[in-house]
Kinemage of the C-alpha trace (Angstrom):
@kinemage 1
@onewidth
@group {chain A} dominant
@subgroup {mainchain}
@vectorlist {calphas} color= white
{ca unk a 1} P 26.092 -26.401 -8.763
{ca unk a 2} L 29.704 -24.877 -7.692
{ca unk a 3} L 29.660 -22.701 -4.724
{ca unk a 4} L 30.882 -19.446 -5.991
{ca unk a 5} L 33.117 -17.393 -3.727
{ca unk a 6} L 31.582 -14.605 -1.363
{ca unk a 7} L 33.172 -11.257 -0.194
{ca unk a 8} L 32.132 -8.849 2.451
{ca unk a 9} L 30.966 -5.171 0.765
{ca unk a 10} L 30.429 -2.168 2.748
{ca unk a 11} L 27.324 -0.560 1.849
{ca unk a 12} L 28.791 2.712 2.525
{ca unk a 13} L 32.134 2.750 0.604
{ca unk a 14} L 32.053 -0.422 -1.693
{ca unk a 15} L 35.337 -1.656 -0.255
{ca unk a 16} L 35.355 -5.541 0.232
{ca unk a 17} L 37.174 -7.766 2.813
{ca unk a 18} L 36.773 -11.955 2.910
{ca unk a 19} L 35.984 -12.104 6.276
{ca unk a 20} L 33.022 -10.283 7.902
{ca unk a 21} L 34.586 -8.067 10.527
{ca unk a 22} L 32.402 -4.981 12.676
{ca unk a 23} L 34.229 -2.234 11.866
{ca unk a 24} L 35.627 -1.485 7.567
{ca unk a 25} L 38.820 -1.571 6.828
{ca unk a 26} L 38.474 0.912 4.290
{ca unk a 27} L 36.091 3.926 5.464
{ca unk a 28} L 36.465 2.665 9.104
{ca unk a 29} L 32.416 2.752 9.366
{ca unk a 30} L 30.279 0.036 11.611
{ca unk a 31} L 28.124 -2.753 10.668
{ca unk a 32} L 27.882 -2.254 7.093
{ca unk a 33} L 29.248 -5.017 5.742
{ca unk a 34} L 27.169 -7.345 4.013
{ca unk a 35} L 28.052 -10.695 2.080
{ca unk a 36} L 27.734 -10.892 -1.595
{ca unk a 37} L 28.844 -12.980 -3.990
{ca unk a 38} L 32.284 -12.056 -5.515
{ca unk a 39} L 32.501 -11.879 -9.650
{ca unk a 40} L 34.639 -13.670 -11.782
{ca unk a 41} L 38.157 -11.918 -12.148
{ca unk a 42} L 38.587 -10.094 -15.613
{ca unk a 43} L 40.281 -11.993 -17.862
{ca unk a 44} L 40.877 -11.733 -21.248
{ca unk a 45} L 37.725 -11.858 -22.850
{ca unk a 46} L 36.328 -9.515 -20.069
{ca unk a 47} L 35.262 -6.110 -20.588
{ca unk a 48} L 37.822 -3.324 -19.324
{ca unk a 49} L 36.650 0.240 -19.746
{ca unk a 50} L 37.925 2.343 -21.715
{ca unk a 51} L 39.565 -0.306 -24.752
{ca unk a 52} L 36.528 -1.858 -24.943
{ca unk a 53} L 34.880 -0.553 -28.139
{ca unk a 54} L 36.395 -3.859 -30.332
{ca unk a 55} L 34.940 -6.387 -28.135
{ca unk a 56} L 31.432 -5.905 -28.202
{ca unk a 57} L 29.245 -4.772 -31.253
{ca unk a 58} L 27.051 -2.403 -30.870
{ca unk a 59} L 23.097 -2.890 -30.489
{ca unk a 60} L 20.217 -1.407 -32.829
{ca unk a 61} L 18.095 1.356 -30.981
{ca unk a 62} L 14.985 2.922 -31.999
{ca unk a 63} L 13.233 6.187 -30.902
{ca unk a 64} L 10.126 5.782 -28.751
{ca unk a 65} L 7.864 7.392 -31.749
{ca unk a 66} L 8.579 4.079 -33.456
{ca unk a 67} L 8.259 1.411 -31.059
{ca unk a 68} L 4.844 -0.015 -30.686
{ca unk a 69} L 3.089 0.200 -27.695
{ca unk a 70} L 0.743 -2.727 -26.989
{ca unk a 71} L -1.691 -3.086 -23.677
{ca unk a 72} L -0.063 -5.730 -21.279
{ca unk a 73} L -2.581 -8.635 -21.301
{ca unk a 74} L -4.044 -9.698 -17.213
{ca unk a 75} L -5.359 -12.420 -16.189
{ca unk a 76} L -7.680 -12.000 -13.737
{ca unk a 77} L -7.322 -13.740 -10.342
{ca unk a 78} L -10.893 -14.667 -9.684
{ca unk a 79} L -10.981 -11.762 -6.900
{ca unk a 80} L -12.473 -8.377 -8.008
{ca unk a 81} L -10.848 -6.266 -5.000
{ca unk a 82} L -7.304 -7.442 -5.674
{ca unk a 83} L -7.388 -7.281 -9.189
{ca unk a 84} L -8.598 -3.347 -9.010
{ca unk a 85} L -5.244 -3.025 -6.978
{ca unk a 86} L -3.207 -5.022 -9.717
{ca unk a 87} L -4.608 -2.969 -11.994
{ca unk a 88} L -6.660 -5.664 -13.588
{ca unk a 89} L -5.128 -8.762 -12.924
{ca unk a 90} L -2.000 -10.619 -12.627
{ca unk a 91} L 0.846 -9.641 -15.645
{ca unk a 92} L 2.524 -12.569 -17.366
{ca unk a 93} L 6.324 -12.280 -15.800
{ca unk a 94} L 5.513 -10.182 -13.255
{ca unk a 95} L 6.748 -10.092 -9.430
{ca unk a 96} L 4.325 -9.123 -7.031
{ca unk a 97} L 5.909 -8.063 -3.109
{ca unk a 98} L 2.827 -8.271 -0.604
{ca unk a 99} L 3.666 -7.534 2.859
{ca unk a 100} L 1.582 -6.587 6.102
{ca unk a 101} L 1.523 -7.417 9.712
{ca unk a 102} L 1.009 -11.259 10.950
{ca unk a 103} L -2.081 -12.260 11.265
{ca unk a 104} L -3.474 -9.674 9.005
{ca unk a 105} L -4.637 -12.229 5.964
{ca unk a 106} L -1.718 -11.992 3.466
{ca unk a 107} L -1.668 -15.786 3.428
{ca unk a 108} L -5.568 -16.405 3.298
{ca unk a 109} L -5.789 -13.867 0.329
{ca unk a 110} L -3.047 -15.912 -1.494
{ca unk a 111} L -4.445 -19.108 -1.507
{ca unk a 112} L -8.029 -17.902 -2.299
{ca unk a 113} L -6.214 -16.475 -5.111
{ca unk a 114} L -4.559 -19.559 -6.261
{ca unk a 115} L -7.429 -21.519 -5.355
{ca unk a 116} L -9.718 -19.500 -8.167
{ca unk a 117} L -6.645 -19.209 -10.569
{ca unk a 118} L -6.062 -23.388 -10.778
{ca unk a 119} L -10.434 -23.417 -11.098
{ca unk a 120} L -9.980 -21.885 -13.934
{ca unk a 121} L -7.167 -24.330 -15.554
{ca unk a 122} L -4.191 -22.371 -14.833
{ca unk a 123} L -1.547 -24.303 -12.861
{ca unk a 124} L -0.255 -22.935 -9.184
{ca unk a 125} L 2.630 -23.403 -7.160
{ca unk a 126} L 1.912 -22.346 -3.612
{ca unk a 127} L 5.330 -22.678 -1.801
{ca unk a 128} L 5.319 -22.320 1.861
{ca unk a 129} L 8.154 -21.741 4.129
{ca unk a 130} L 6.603 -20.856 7.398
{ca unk a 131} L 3.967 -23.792 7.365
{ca unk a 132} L 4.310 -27.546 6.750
{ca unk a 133} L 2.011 -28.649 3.975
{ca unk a 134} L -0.681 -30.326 6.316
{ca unk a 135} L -1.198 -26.713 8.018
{ca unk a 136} L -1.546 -25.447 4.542
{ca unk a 137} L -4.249 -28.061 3.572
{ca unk a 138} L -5.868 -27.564 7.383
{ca unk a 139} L -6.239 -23.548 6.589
{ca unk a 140} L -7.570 -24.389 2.757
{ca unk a 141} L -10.432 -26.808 4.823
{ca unk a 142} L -11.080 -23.623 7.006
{ca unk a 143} L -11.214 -21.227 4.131
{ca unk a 144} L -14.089 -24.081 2.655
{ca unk a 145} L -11.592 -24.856 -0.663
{ca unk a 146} L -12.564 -28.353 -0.233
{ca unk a 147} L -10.820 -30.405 -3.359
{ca unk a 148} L -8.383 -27.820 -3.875
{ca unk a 149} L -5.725 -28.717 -6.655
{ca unk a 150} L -2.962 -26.151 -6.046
{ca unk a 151} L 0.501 -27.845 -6.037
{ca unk a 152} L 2.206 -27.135 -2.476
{ca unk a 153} L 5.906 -27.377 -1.856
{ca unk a 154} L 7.663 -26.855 1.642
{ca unk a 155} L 10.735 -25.446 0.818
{ca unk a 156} L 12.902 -22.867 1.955
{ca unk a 157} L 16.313 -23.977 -0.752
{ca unk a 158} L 16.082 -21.252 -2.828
{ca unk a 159} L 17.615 -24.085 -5.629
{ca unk a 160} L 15.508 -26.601 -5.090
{ca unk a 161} L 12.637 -23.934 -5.835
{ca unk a 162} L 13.917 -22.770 -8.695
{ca unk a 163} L 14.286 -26.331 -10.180
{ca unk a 164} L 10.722 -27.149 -8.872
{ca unk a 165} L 9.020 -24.067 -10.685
{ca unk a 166} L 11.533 -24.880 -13.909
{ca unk a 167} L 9.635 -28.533 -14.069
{ca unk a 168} L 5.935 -28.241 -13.428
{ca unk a 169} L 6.000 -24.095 -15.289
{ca unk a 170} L 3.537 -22.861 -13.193
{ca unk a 171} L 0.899 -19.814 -14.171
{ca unk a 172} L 1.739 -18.483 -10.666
{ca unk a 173} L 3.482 -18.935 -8.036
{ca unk a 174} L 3.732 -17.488 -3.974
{ca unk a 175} L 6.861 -17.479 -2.340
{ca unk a 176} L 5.566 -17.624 1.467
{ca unk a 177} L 7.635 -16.014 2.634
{ca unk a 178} L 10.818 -14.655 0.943
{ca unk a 179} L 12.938 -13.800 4.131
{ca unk a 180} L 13.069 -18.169 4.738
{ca unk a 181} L 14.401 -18.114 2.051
{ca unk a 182} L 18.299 -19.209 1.333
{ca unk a 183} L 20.663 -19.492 -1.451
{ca unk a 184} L 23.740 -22.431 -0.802
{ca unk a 185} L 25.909 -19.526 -2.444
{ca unk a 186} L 25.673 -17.893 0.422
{ca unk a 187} L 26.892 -18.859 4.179
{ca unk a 188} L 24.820 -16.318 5.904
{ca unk a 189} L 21.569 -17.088 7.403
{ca unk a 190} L 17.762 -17.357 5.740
{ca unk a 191} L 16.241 -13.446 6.561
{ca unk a 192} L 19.410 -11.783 6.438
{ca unk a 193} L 19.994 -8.861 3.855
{ca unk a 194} L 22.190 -10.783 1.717
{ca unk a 195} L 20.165 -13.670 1.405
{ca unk a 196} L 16.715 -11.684 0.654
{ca unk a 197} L 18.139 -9.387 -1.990
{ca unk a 198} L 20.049 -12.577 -3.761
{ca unk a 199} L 17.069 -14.560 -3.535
{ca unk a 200} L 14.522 -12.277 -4.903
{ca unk a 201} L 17.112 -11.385 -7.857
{ca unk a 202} L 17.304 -14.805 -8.872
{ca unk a 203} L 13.477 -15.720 -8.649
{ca unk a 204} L 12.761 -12.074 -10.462
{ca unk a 205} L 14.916 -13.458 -13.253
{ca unk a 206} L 13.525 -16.804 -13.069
{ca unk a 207} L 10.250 -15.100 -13.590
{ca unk a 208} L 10.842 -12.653 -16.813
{ca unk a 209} L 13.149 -15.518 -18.465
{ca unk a 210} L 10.179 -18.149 -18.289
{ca unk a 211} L 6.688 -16.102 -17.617
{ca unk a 212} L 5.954 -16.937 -14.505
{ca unk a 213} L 3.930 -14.475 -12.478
{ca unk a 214} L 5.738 -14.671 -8.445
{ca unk a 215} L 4.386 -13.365 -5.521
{ca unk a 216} L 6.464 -12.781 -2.942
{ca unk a 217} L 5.245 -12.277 0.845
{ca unk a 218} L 7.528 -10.263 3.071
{ca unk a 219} L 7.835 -9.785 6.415
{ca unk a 220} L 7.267 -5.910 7.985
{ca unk a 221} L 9.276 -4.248 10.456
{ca unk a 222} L 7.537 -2.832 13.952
{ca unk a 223} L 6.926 0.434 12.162
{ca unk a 224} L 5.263 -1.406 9.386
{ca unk a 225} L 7.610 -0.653 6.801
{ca unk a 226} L 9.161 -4.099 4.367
{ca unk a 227} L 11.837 -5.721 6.258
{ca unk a 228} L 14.844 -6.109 4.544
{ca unk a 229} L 17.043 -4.062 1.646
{ca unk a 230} L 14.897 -0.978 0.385
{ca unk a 231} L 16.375 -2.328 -3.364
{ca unk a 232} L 13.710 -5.332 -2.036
{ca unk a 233} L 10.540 -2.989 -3.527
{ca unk a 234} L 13.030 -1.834 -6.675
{ca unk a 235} L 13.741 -5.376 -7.783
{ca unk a 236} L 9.851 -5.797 -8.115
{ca unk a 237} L 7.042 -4.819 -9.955
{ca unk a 238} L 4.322 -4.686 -7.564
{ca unk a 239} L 4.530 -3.526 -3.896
{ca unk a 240} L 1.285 -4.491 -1.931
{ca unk a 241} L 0.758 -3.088 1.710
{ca unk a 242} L -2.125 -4.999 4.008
{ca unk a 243} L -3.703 -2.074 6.100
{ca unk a 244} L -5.964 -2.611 8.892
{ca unk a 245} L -6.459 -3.619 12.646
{ca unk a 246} L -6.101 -7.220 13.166
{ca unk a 247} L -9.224 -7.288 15.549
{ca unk a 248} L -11.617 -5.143 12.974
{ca unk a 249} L -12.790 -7.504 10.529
{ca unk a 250} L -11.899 -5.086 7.969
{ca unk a 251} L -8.377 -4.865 5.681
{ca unk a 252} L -7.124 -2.935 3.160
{ca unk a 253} L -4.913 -3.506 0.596
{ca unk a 254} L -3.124 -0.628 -0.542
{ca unk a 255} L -0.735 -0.751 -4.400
{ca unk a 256} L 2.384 1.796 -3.289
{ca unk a 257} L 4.213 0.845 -6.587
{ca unk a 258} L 2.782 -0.792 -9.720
{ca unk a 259} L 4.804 -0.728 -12.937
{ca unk a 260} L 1.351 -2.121 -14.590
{ca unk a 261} L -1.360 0.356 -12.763
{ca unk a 262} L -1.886 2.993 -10.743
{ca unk a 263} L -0.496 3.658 -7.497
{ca unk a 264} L -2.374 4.349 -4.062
{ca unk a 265} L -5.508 2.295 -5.571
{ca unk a 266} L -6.831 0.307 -2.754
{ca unk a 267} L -8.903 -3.243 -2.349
{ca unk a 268} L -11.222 -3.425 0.887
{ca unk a 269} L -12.032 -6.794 2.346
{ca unk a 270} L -14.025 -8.074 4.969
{ca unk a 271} L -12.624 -11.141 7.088
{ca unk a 272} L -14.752 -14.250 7.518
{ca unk a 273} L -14.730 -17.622 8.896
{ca unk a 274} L -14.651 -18.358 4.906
{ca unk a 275} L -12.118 -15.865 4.093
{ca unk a 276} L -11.221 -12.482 2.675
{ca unk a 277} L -14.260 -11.279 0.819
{ca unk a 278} L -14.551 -8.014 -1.567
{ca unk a 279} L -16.281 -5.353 -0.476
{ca unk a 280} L -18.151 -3.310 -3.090
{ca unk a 281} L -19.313 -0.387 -1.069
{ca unk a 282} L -16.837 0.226 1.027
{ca unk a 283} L -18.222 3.728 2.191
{ca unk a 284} L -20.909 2.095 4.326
{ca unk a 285} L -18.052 0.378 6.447
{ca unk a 286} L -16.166 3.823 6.971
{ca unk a 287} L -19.542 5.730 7.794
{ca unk a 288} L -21.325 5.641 11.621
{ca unk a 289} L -24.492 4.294 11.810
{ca unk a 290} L -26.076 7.350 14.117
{ca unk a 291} L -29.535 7.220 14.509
{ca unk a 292} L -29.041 11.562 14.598
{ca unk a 293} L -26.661 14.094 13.531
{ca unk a 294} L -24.026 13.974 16.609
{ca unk a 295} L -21.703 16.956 17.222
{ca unk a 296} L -17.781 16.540 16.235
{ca unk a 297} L -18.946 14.382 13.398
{ca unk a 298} L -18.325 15.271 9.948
{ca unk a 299} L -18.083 13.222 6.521
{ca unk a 300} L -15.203 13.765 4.587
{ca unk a 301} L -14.938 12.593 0.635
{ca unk a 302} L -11.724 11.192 0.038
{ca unk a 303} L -10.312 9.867 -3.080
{ca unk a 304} L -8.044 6.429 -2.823
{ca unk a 305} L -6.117 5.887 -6.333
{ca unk a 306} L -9.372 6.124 -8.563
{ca unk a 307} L -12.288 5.442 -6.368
{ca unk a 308} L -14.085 8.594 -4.808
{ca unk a 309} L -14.916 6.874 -0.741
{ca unk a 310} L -16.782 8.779 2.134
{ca unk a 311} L -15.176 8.210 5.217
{ca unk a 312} L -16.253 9.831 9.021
{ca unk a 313} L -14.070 12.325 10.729
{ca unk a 314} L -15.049 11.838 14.259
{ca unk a 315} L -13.306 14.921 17.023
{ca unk a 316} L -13.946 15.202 20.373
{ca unk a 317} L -13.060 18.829 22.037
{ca unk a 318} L -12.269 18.578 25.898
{ca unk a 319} L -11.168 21.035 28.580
{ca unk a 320} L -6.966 20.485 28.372
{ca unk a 321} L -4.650 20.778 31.501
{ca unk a 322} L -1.526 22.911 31.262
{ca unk a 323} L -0.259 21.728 28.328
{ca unk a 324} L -3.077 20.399 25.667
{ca unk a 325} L -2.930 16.987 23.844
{ca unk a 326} L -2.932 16.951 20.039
{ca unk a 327} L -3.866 13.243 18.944
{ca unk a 328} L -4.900 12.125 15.742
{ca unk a 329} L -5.582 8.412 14.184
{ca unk a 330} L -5.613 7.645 10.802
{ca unk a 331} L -4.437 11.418 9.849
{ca unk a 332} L -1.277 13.462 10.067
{ca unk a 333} L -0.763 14.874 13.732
{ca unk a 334} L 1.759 17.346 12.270
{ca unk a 335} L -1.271 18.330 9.587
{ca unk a 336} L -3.639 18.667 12.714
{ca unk a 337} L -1.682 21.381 14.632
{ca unk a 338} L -1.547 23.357 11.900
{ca unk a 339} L -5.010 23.265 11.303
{ca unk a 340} L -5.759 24.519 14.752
{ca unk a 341} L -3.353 27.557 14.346
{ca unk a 342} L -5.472 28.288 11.365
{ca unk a 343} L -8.949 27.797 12.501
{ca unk a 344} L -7.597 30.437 15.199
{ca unk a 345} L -6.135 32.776 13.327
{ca unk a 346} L -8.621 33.384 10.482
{ca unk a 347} L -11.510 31.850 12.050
{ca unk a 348} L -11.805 32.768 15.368
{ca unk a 349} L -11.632 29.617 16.973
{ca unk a 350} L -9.666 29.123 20.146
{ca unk a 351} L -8.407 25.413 20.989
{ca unk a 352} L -5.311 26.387 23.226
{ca unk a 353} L -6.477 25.039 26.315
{ca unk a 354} L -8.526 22.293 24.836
{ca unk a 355} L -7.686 18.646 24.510
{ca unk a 356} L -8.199 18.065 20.881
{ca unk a 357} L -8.720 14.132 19.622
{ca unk a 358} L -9.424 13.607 15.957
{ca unk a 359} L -10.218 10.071 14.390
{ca unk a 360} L -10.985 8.558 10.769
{ca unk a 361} L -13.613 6.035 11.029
{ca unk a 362} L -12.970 2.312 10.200
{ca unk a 363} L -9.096 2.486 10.150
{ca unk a 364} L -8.728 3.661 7.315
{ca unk a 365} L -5.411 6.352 6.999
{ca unk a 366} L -5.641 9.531 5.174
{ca unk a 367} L -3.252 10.996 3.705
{ca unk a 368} L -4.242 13.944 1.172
{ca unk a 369} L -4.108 17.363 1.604
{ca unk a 370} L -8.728 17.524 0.596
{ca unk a 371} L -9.513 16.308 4.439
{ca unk a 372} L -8.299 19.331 6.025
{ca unk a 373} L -11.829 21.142 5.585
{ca unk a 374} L -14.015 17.952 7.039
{ca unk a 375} L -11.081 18.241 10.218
{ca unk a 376} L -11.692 21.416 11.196
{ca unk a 377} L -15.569 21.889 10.398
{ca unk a 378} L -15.912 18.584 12.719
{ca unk a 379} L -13.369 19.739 15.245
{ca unk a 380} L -15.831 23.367 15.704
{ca unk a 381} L -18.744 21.217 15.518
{ca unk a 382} L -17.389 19.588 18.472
{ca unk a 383} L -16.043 22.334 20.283
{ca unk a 384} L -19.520 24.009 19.911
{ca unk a 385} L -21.666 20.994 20.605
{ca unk a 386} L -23.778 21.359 17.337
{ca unk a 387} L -24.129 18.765 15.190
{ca unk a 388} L -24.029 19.490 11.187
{ca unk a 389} L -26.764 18.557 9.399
{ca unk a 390} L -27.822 14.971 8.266
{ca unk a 391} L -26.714 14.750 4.688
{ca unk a 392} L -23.545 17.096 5.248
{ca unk a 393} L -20.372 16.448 3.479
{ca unk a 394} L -17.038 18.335 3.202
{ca unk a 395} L -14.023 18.411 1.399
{ca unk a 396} L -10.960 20.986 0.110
{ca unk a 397} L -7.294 21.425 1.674
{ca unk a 398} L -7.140 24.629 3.704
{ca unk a 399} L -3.788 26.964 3.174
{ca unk a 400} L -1.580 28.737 6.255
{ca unk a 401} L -3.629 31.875 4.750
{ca unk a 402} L -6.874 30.469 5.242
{ca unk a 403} L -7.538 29.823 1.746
{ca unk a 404} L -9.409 26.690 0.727
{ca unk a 405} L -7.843 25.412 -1.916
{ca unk a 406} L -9.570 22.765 -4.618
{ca unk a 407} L -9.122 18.988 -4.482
{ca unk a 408} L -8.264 17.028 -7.563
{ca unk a 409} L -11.686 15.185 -9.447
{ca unk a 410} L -14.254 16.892 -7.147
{ca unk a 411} L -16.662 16.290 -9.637
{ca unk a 412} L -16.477 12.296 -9.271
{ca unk a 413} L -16.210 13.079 -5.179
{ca unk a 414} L -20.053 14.976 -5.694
{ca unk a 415} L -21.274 12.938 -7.372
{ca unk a 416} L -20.506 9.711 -5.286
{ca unk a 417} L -21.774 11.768 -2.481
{ca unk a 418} L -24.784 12.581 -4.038
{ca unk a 419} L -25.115 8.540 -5.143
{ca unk a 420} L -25.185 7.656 -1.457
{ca unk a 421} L -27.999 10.277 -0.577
{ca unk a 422} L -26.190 13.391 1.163
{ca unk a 423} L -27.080 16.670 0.049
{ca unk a 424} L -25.286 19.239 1.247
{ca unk a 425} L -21.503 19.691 0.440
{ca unk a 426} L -19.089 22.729 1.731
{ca unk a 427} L -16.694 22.430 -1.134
{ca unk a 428} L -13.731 24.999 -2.583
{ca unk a 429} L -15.019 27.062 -5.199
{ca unk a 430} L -12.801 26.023 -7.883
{ca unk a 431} L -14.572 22.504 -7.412
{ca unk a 432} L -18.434 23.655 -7.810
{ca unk a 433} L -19.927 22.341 -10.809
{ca unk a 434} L -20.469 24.459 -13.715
{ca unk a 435} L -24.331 22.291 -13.563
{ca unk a 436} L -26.107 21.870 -10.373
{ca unk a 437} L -25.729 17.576 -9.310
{ca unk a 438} L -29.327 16.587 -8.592
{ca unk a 439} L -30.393 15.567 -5.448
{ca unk a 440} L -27.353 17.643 -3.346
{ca unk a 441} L -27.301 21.411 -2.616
{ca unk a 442} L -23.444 23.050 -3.185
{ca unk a 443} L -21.991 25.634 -0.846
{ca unk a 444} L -18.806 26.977 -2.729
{ca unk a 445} L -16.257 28.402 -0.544
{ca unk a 446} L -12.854 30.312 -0.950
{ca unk a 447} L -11.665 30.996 3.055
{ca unk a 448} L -11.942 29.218 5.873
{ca unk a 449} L -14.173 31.988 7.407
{ca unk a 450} L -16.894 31.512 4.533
{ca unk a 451} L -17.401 27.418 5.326
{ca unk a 452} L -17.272 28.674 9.033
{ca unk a 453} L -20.422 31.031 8.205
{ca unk a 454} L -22.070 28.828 5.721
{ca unk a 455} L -22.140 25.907 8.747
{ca unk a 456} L -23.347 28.613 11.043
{ca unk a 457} L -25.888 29.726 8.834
{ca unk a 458} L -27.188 25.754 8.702
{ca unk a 459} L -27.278 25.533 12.238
């Protein structure tokens, strides 16, 4: 294969130079020049805007009414909790990006995956870049895959890659990872943004030209976000995020973009010396095993893509020095300080001089607006020293008017409640059920001050 020619473009004004230099030539800003490979010149044949009507004829379209839409067929990888975050299963042609911190299981999940896939008769191409191929085997003896058949390549050429998935047409393949990865087009080195984004377009081609399902593992950055060009997750089809404290036994993986599914669904797994395994119920692992009720404790029912979970909000309420800490795990800190200003204003509930520490149980991170009410009902419960009741849950977002304001599919959250045996809820009023859920009592509130009386009233 030729070496093509490479340029320098700066990201911020598109000018090119041949030579990498700190500062542009053209817009005069630093360190955003980045190599690329340079295009053939126009030539005769080429396309030049605007004469270029008589060179190229012009292709049928047809309105969306008539096209036919068809469900995309899945294959399912032989793991229930990662094909609920696929959506189903793996897509013929599709590219999957999984990323997380080391350590976290991103490999282990892989090859279990691959592992069931070739079981089943479909051919896999594990191809490891970090690893040799005797650690690879050593981890599948670990994991118990004793006999395994997936194909292994140690490669990092992203040519020689390209030719090997070409011959043996795997179902699937893993790229592990794609930032030691390099093209021989390019001169810069294996992680570097030029090299991840040309490597990833070339094996996302590769992969809707000839079927192949890739998955690509990436590295994350200290903050946790995918290291490397944001166009990384655009190129794809699939983002995956691994969630999770690497000494909990207990990860999450979370679907932030799925051209095939829905977004924020989640997979829980529990790590053992065999591997990742599915966990069906994974309320029980976000939920405190207290042998009482315990004040600052309150159970929250939060939704995660389509699956209703209950999850613990723990707060602890301490005497503060002169200026208070605000700390929260697992939920917005931002979110928390407002809630305080509210539960003061239109409650009645002073926290200015208290040290206020609020927690989600297991790990798990909570984004939506519906926890608010379960915050501050646990963070009075704590400041007061009385427990709720046993069976108590709470949900509803809470407005800077002290309005509590309903969360979306509260029916499917009451009803999951009510599945695991709690029967009491403090919900929004707009969520109460137009028929009474057996087996759980409804409190339907529209102000803050209302759930605040309604608790009182319990205690």
């Amino acid at each position: 294969m030729a070496k093509e020619k490479t340029l320098f473009t700066c990201s911020e004004c598109g000018g090119t130079s041949p030579r990498w230099l700190g500062k542009c030539p053209a817009c005069g800003a630093w360190n955003t020049l980045v190599e690329t490979v340079a295009e053939a010149a126009p030539g005769k044949n080429r396309l030049s805007a605007p004469q270029f009507s008589g060179l190229a004829q012009a292709q049928a379209v047809m309105p969306l009414a008539a096209i036919e839409a068809t469900d995309i067929a899945r294959t399912p990888s032989g793991i229930d909790e990662l094909d609920r975050v696929l959506g189903g299963g793996i897509v013929e042609g599709g590219v999957v990006l999984i990323g997380g911190d080391p350590g976290i299981g991103k490999s282990t999940l892989l090859l279990q995956a691959l592992d069931a896939l070739q079981r089943v008769g479909l051919p896999t191409l594990y191809v490891t870049g970090e690893e040799s191929g005797a650690q690879v085997a050593l981890r599948s003896r670990r994991l118990g895959l004793d006999h395994s058949q997936v194909n292994v390549l140690a490669e990092i050429q992203l040519e020689k890659i390209l030719a090997t998935i070409d011959a043996t047409q795997p179902a699937v393949a893993v790229i592990d990872s794609i930032q030691t990865v390099y093209s021989d087009q390019l001169t810069s080195a294996p992680g570097s943004v030029a090299q991840v984004r040309e490597c990833a377009a070339h094996l996302t081609r590769a992969a809707k030209a000839s079927g192949v399902t890739i998955i690509l593992v990436g590295h994350v950055t200290k903050e946790g976000a995918l290291a490397g060009p944001r166009v990384l997750e655009h190129m794809v089809d699939t983002v995956l995020y691994f969630e999770g404290d690497t000494h909990s036994q207990f990860r999450l993986v979370r679907a932030i973009k799925n051209r095939f599914g829905a977004v924020n669904e989640i997979g829980v797994f529990a790590m053992t010396e065999k591997g990742l395994k599915g966990v069906t119920n994974p309320s029980a692992i976000f939920l405190s095993q207290h042998s009482e009720p315990v004040p600052g404790s309150c159970v929250l029912v939060t939704l995660e893509g389509t699956r209703p979970m209950l999850v613990e909000i723990q707060a602890l309420v301490d005497e503060g020095g002169p200026s208070p800490r605000r700390l929260s795990v697992g939920l917005d800190r931002d979110r928390l300080a407002m809630l305080l200003a509210v539960l003061h204003r239109h409650a009645g509930v002073a926290c200015m001089d208290q040290d206020v520490f609020v927690n989600a149980v297991g790990g798990v991170r909570i984004s939506e607006p519906a926890a608010d009410l379960a915050v501050m009902l646990s963070i009075t419960s704590s400041l007061r020293g009385k427990a709720l009741p046993r069976g108590f849950i709470a949900f509803g977002e809470v407005g800077l008017a002290g309005e509590v304001r309903p969360a979306p599919r509260g029916q499917e959250r009451l009803k999951e409640a009510a599945k695991l045996g709690f029967s009491v809820a403090v919900v929004p009023k707009a969520n109460a059920p137009k028929k009474p859920i057996e087996g759980i009592t409804i409190h339907a509130v529209e102000r803050v001050e209302e759930a605040m009386e309604v608790v009182r009233g319990m205690g």
